[in-house]
C-alpha positions as a Markdown table, in Angstrom:
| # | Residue | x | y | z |
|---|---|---|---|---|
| 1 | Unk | -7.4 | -19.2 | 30.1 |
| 2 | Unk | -9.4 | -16.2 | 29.5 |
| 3 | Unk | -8.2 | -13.5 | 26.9 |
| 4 | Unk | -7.9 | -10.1 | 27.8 |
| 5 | Unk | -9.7 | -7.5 | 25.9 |
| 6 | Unk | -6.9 | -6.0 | 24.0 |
| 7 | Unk | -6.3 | -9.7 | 22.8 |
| 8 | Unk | -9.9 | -10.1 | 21.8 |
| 9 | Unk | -9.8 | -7.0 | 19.6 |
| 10 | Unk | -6.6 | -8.2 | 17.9 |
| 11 | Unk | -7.3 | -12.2 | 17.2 |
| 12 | Unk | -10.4 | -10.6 | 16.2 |
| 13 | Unk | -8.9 | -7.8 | 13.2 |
| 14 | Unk | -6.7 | -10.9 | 12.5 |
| 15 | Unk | -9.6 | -13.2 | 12.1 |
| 16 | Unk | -11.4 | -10.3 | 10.3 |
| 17 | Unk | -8.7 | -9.3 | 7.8 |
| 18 | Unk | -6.4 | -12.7 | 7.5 |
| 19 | Unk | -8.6 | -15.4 | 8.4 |
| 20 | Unk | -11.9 | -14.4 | 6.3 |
| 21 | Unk | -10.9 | -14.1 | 3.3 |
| 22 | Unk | -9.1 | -17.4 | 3.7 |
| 23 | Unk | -12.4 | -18.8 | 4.4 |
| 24 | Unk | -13.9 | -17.2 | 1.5 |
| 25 | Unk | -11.8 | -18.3 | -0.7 |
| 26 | Unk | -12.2 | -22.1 | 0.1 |
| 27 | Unk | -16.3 | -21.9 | 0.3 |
| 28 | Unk | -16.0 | -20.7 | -3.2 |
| 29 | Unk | -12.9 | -23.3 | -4.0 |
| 30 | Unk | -15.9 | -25.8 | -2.9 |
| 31 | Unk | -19.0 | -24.8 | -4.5 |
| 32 | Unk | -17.1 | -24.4 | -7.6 |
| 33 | Unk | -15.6 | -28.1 | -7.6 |
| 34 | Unk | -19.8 | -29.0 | -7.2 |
| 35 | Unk | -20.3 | -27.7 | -10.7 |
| 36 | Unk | -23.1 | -25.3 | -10.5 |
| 37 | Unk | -25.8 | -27.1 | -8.2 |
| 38 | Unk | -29.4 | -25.2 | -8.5 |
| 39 | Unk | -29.2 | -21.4 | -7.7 |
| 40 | Unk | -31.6 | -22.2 | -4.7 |
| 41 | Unk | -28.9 | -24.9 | -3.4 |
| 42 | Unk | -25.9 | -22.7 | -3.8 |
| 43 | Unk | -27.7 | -19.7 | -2.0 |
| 44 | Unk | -28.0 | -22.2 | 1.0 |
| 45 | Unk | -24.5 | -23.8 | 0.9 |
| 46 | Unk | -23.5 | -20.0 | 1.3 |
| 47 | Unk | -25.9 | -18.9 | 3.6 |
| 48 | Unk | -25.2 | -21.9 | 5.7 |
| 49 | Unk | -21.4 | -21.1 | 5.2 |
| 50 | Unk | -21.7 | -17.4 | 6.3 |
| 51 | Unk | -22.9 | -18.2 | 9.8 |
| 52 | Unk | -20.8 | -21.3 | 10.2 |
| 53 | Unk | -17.5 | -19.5 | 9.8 |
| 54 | Unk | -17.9 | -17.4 | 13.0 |
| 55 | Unk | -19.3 | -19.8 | 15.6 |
| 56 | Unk | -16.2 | -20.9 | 16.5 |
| 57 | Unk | -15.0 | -17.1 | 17.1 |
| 58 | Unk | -17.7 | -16.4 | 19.1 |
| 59 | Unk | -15.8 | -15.6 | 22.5 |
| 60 | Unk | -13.9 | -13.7 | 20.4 |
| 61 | Unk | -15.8 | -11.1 | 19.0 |
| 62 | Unk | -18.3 | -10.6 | 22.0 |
| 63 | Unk | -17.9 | -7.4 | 23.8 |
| 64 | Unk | -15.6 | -5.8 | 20.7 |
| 65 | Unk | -17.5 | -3.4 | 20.2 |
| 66 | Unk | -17.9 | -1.6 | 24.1 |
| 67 | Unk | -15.7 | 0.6 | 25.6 |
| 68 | Unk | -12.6 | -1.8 | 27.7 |
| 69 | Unk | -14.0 | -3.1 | 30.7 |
| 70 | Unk | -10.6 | -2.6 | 32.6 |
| 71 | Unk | -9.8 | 0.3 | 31.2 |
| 72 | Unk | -10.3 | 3.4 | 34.2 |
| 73 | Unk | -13.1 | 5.8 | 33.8 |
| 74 | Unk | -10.9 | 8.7 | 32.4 |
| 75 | Unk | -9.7 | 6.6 | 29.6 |
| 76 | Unk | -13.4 | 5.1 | 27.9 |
| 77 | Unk | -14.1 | 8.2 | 26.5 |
């Protein structure tokens, strides 16, 4: 089932301003129980970690940004 636009934008502030920092908070949780690989190592757990976290929410966050699709042509602007 499909998720309507207002939905999207939602799950996606939720995911944004809940979910992230969650995230955040256990990459670092992890790196630090690694005790202090190489810089260039740590640079790529996080790097790797940045992208990873949002793949998932793709369908989510695509199309966020444009005016509602079913919204009528008085009400996009």
């Amino acid at each position: 089932m499909a998720l309507s636009y207002k939905a999207r934008r939602r799950w996606s502030l939720v995911i944004l301003l809940v979910g992230l920092p969650i995230y955040i908070m256990a990459a670092v949780t992890v790196m630090n129980m690694l005790d202090r690989p190489p810089i260039w190592v740590e640079f790529l757990v996080y790097v790797a970690l940045g992208v990873v976290w949002a793949l998932p929410f793709k369908a989510v966050f695509t199309g966020i940004g444009q005016p509602d699709p079913d919204a009528k042509p008085e009400e996009r602007g």
